[in-house]
N, C-alpha and C positions, 0 to 999 in steps of 0.2 A: 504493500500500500504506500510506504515512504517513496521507493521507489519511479512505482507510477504518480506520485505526487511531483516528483522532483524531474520526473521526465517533462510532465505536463506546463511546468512554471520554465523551465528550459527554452522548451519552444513558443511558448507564448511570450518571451522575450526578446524569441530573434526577430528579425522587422521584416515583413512582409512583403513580398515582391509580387511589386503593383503589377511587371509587366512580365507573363513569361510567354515562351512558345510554344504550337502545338504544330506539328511536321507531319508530312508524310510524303513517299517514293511511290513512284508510279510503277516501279518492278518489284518483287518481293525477292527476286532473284533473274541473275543472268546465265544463262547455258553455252556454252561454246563448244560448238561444235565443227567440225572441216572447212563448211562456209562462213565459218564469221566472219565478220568484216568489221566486228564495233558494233557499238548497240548507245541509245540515247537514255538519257535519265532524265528523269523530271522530279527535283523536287521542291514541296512548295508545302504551304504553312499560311498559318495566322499569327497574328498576336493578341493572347488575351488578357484584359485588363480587369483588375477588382477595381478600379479609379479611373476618373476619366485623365486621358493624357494628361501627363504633365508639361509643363511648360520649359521651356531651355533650349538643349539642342535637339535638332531634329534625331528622330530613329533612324539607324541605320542597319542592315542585316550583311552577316558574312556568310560564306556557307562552303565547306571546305567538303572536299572526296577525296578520301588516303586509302592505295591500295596495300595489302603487307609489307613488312618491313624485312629487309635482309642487306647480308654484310657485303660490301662492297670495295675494293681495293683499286684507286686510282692511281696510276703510273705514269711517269714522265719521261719519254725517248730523248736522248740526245746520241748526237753524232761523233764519235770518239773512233779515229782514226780512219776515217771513210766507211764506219759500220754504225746504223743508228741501234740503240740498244736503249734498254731500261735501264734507267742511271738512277730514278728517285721514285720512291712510293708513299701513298698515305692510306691507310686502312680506317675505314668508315664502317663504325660498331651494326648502326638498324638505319637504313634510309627506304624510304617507300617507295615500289616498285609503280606508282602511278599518284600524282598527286594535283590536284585543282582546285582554285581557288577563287570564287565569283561574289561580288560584293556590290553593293549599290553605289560606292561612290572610291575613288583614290584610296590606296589603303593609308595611304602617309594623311589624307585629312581627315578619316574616320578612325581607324586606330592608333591608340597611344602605343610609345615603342616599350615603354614595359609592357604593357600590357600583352604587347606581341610577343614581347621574348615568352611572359608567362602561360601563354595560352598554346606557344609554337603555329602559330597561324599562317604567316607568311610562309613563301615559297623555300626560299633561302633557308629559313628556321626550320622546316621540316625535315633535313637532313641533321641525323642524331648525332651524340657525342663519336671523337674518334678513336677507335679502338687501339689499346695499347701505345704507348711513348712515340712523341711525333720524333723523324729523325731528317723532318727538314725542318729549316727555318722560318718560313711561312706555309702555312698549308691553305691560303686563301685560295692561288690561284687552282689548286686541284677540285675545292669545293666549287668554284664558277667554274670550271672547265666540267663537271659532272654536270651541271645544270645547265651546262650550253647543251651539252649532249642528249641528256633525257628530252628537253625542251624542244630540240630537233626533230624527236624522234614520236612527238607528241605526248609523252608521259605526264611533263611538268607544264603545267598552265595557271596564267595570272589574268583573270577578267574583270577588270574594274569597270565598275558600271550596269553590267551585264543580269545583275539583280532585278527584279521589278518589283517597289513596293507601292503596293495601291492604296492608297489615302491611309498610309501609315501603319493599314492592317494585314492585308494579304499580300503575300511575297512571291514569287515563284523563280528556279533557279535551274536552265540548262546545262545539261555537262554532253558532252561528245566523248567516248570509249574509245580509244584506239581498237585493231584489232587483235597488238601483241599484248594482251592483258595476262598478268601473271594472276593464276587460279589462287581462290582463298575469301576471305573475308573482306571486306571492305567499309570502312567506316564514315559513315558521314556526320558533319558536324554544325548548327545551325547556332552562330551567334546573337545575341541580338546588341545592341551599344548606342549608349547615349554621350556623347563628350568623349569619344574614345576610348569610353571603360565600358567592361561587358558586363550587362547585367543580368542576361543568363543563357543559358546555352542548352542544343539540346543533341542528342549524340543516336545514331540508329545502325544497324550493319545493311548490308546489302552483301548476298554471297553471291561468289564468283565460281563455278564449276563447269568441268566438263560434261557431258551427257552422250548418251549415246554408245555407240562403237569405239568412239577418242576416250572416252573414260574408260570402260572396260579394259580398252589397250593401255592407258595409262596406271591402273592399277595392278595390273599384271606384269608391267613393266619394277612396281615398287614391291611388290608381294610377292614376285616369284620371277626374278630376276632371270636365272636359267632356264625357264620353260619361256620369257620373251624371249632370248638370246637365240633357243633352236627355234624355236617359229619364224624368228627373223630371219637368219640362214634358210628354212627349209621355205619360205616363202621369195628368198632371193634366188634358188638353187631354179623354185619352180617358175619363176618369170624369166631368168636366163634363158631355161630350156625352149618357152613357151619361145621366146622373139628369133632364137636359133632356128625352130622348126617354122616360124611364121615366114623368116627369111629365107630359109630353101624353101620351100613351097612357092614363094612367090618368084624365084630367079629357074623355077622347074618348068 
């Protein structure tokens, strides 16, 4: 009873948050299969209020999509005796294998830069701590050289503007899917900010999987390693044979 006494007087301490979010994804999940090509996401949201707006700065919504995270090792060639070779490395502990970031407005005028370091929002910040002892002297440019890369490649995106909020309440936020999407979980994350400080957030997954034939082969690939390895041979042995006799046949 003290207890539930002292939980009760707890939270009826904390202060109430006037404004939070209510979201939702237009897929419940993605399949990929032989033909993919990428797939769209929609998603979109309200804001609902126990109080009528308050007055200050306007609302602003951010709305991030992280795909898993894994290690990464960036390298740097140079040319030592007319042979370009790997001279420098930096190892990057968890950086997300897809990441996007679509906001209603600049992120430099809607977000405070603590507040990005603390939330890891931005692009740049979504690549994690570096694993084990740097053994260069700057590792800046290997972290911009990954994200010129990814970004090339379509993985990493920065949309500012690209938000729509309608008369402050409903939001809604496009993403485009590459087609080299790495399988797994996916996390989407919907800010909400007033003055640059987030005043609350709301977080959902979206899974990423194979389906089909590609999964089967993929898990038989991870669970039984040697029974893909002869099917893969007995199914190269048998397409050799197959183009062999297709090509005497046709020169007969």
């Amino acid at each position: 009873m003290i207890r539930a006494l002292a939980l009760f007087l707890l939270l009826a301490a904390l202060p109430a948050r006037a404004e939070t979010v209510v979201a939702g994804l237009s897929l419940d999940e993605i399949g990929i299969t032989a033909r993919f090509d990428g797939s769209e996401v929609l998603i979109y949201g309200a804001v609902r209020r126990d109080a009528p707006e308050p007055d200050g700065p306007p609302l602003q919504v951010i709305v991030t999509l992280e795909g898993p995270a894994g290690a990464v090792t960036i390298r740097k060639k140079s040319r030592e005796a007319g042979i370009w070779i790997n001279t420098e490395q930096v190892g990057v502990a968890a950086t997300p294998s897809y990441y996007a970031v679509a906001s209603t407005g600049p992120l430099a005028d809607i977000l405070d830069p603590a507040e990005d370091v603390r939330q890891r929002i931005s692009v740049p910040l979504a690549v994690r701590a570096f694993s084990g002892p740097l053994e260069v002297a700057d590792a800046r440019p290997f972290t911009e050289a990954l994200l010129r890369i990814r970004e090339a490649e379509g993985l990493y995106s920065l949309s500012e503007g690209s938000v729509v909020l309608v008369e402050g309440t409903l939001f809604r936020a496009d993403f485009r899917l590459p087609a080299n999407l790495v399988e797994g979980d996916y996390k989407t994350r919907i800010f909400l900010l007033r003055g640059g400080i987030v005043i609350d957030a709301h977080r959902a997954a979206l899974p990423v999987h194979k389906v089909g034939i590609e999964r089967t082969i993929f898990m038989l690939s991870r669970q039984n390693p040697l029974v893909y390895g002869l099917l893969s041979l007995f199914i190269a042995v048998v397409a050799g044979w197959a183009a062999s006799a297709a090509f005497r046949f046709l020169r007969s």
